[in-house]
N, C-alpha and C positions, 0 to 999 in steps of 0.2 A: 504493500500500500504506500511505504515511503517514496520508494522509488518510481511510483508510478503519479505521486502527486508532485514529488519534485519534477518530474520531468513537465508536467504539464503548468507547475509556474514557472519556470522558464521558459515556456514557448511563449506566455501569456506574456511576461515582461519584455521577451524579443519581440513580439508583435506591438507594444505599444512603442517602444522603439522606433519601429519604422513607418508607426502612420506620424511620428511626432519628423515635424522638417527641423531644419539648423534654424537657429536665432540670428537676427540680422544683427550687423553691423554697422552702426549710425555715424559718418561722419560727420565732425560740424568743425566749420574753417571757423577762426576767429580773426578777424582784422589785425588785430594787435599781436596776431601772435605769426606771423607769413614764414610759408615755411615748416609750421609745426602742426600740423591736422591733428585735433582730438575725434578719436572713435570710441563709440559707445557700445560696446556688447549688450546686445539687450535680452536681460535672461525672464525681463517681464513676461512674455509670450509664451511661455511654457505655461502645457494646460494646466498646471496648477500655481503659474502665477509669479514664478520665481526661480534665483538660480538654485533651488534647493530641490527642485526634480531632478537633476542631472545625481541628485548627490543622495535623495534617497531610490532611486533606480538601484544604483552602484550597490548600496545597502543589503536592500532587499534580497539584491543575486548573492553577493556576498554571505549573507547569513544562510539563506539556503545551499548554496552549494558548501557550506561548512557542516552543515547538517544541523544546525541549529531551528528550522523552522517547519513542520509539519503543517499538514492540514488542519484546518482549526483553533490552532496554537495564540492566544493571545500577544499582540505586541506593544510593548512600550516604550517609549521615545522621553526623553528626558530635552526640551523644546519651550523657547519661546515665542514657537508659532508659522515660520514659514518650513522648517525643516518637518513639522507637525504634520500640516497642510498637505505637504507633498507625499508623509510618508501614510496620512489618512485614505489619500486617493492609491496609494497602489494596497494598500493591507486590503481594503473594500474589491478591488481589483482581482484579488487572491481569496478574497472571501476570507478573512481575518478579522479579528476584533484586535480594535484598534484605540490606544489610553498613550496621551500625550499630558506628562508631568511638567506644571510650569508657575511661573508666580503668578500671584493673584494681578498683579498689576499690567498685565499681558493687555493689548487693545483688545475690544472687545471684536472689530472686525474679524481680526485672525482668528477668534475663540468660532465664530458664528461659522467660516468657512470651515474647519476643522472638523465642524461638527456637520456643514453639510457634503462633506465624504463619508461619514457617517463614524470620526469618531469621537472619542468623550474623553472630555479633560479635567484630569486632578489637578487641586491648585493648592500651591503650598506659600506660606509665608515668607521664609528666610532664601538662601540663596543653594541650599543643598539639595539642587533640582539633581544630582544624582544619587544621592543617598536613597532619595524620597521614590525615586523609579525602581532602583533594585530593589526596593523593599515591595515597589506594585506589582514586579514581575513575580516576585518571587509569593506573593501572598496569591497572582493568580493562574498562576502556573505556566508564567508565559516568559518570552525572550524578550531582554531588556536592549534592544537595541544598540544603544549608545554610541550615539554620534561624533561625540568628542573624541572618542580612542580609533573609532575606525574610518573616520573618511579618510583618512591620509594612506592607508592600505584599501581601503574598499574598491575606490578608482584604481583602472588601468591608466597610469601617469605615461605609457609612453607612446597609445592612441588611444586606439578603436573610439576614436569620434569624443574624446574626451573636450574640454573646454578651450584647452590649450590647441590642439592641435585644431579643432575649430576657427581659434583667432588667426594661427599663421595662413592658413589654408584661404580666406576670406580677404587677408591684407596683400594675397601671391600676384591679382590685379593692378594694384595701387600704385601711383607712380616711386614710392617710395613703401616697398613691402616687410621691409624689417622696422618692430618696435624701438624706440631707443626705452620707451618705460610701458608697462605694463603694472598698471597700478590696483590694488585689491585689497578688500579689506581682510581681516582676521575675524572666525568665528569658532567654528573647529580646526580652522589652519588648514583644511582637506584642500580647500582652492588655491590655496600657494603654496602647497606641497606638491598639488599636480605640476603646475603651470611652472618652478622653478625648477624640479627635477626633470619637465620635459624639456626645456630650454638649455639643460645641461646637455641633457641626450641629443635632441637635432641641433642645437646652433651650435655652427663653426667655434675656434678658438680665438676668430677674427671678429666674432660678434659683436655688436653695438647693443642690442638687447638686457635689459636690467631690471630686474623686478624690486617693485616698491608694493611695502603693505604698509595700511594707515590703520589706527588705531584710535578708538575714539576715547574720552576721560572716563575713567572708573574702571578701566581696564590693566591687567598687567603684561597683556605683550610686549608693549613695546620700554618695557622696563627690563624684561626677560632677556629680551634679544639683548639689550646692550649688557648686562650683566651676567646670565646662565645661571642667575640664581632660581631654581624650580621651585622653591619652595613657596615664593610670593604669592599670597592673597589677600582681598580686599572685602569689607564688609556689607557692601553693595553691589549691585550690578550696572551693567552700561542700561545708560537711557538712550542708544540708539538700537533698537530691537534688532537680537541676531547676530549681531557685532560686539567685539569687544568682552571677555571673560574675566568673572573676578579670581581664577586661579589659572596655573597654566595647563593645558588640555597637552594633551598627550598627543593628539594631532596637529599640534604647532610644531614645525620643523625650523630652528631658527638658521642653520646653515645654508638652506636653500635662496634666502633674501639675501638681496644685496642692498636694502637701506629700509629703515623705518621710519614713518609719521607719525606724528603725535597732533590730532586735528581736536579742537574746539569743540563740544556739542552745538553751541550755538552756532559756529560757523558751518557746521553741517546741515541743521534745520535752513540758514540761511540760504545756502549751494541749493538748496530744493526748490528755492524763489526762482532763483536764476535757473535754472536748470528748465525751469516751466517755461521760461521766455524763452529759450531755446527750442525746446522739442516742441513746445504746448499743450502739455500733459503733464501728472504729476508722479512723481516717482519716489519711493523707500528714504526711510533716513540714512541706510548705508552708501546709497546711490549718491547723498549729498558730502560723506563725508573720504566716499572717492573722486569726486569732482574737486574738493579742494587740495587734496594733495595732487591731482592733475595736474590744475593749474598753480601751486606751488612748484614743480618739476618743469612745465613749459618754462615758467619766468625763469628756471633755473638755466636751462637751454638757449633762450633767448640772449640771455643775458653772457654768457659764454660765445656766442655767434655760433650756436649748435644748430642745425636742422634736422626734421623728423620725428615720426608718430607718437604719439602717445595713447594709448591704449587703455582703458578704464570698464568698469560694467553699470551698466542698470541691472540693481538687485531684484527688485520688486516693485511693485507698481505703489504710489502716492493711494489706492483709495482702500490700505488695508490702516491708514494714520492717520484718518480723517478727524479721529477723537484727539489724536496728540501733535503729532510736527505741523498739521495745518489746523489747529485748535492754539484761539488767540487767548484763551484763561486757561489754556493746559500749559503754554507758555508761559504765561506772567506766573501761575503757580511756583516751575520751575525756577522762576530767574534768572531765564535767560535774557542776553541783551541780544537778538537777532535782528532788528534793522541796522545798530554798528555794523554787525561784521555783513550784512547782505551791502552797506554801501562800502565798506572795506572791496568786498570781493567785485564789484561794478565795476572800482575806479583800479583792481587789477585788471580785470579785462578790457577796458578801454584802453589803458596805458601802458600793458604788458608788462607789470613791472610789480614784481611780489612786495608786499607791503603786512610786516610783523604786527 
């Protein structure tokens, strides 16, 4: 019966596969910057909304071909909502019961979508969102996923249609096809574990190519990387959802980066303004706080008389934050200052020219 139901969710997972197409790649020139085209990977388009289907696909196979997931097996995910999301719609997929452990302070959007893949979310208080999941698997007799220890193995980092190999394959057109930055945030570290360890693997030694991760406040990555101290944590979590950890995940690979950001929450809700005047849409808080180390890194190039790409993602789409990053009393709660840093970042873009 195992082997007869493993075989048949993998064909189920390779079939959704291939009715799902690749995610565009949005360029936008900026005036101020000639010479340095910013591209948007847009992971929004994915049927469940986010780059976090690429990453619970991966999962999914991953635990089943480990021999970890049976027929009927309960799963749980230890989530603040879009890795939830994604991994709600394939467990339903697979005809799974599906339980995403997360804080109570989760938007209520992502809670509503979660729940119409059809799964059900435990919510806990403090920030021991993995304590609290082993504890649901194991009380329901089910496999606890955990996304922080495996995406950085879960993915085939050196294709078959991964992220990375996505962007180079998309930029192969372009008048100028190699990234000089590739800029990403950290959440379980799985997307710049792929993308830096495939860069190792295909780019020459002659490479221009360089990966940047941004990190947003309340988080210890980018305190990790400069130091290797694993032990670091913090007593809160990031307020930009899905971003940024208060301990170190065991899927953060710090060797793989070649530089870290440390970005502003407010200047990331702010990048969300501007980002709307660009596209015309609205997009994720992580979306804003890889826009700013973008363009931290353009002005970096500019400013050197460097030319060439920069490369960034759309996380997720603006209408899962509708209650927080584009909510004017969820901001002033917060105390954030985001019309500063939204005319901070304007008068980078007009003038090409980074400003602390």
């Amino acid at each position: 019966m195992h082997a007869a139901w493993t075989r048949r969710a993998i064909q189920t997972l390779e079939a959704e596969a291939h009715r799902s197409a690749d995610t565009h790649l949005i360029r936008v020139d900026l005036p101020a910057f000639p010479g340095i085209p910013l591209y948007l990977k847009d992971e929004s388009v994915h049927p469940t909304g986010s780059l976090k289907h690429r990453l619970a696909r991966s999962l999914f196979i991953y635990a089943i071909c480990n021999g970890w997931l049976d027929e009927g097996r309960p799963v749980v995910e230890a989530s603040s909502g879009s890795t939830a999301i994604s991994e709600a719609y394939f467990a339903r997929l697979l005809g799974l019961p599906f339980f995403a452990v997360m804080p109570r302070s989760t938007s209520p959007d992502k809670i509503d979508q979660i729940a119409f893949f059809g799964g059900h979310c435990h919510f806990i208080d403090d920030t021991d969102v993995y304590g609290a999941a082993q504890r649901l698997a194991s009380e329901l007799g089910g496999h606890y996923m955990d996304q922080f220890t495996y995406a950085e193995r879960a993915t085939d980092w050196r294709g078959n249609n991964n992220i990375a190999e996505s962007i180079f394959r998309q930029l192969q057109r372009e008048p100028d096809p190699e990234p000089r930055w590739i800029v990403v945030p950290a959440g379980t570290g799985g997307t710049s574990a792929t993308l830096g360890r495939y860069m190792r693997y295909r780019c020459g030694q002659h490479s221009l190519a360089r990966l940047a991760v941004v990190d947003p406040e309340h988080s210890v990555f980018y305190d990790y990387y400069r130091s290797r101290d694993a032990s670091l944590q913090l007593a809160r979590g990031s307020r930009i959802e899905g971003i940024g950890r208060p301990r170190v995940e065991p899927s953060f690979v710090p060797g793989v980066i070649d530089r870290m950001l440390r970005v502003p929450d407010a200047a990331s809700i702010a990048a969300l303004r501007l980002l709307e005047e660009f596209l015309g849409r609205r997009c994720g808080g992580s979306t804003g706080t890889n826009l700013v180390g973008a363009l931290q890194l353009m002005s970096e190039l500019s400013a050197s008389g460097e030319r060439g790409p920069v490369v960034t993602l759309i996380c997720d789409s603006g209408e899962r934050y509708r209650g927080t990053y584009y909510d004017a009393s969820w901001i002033a709660a917060e105390g954030l200052d985001v019309s500063g840093q939204l005319a901070r970042l304007r008068t980078i873009v007009q003038d090409g020219r980074w400003i602390d």
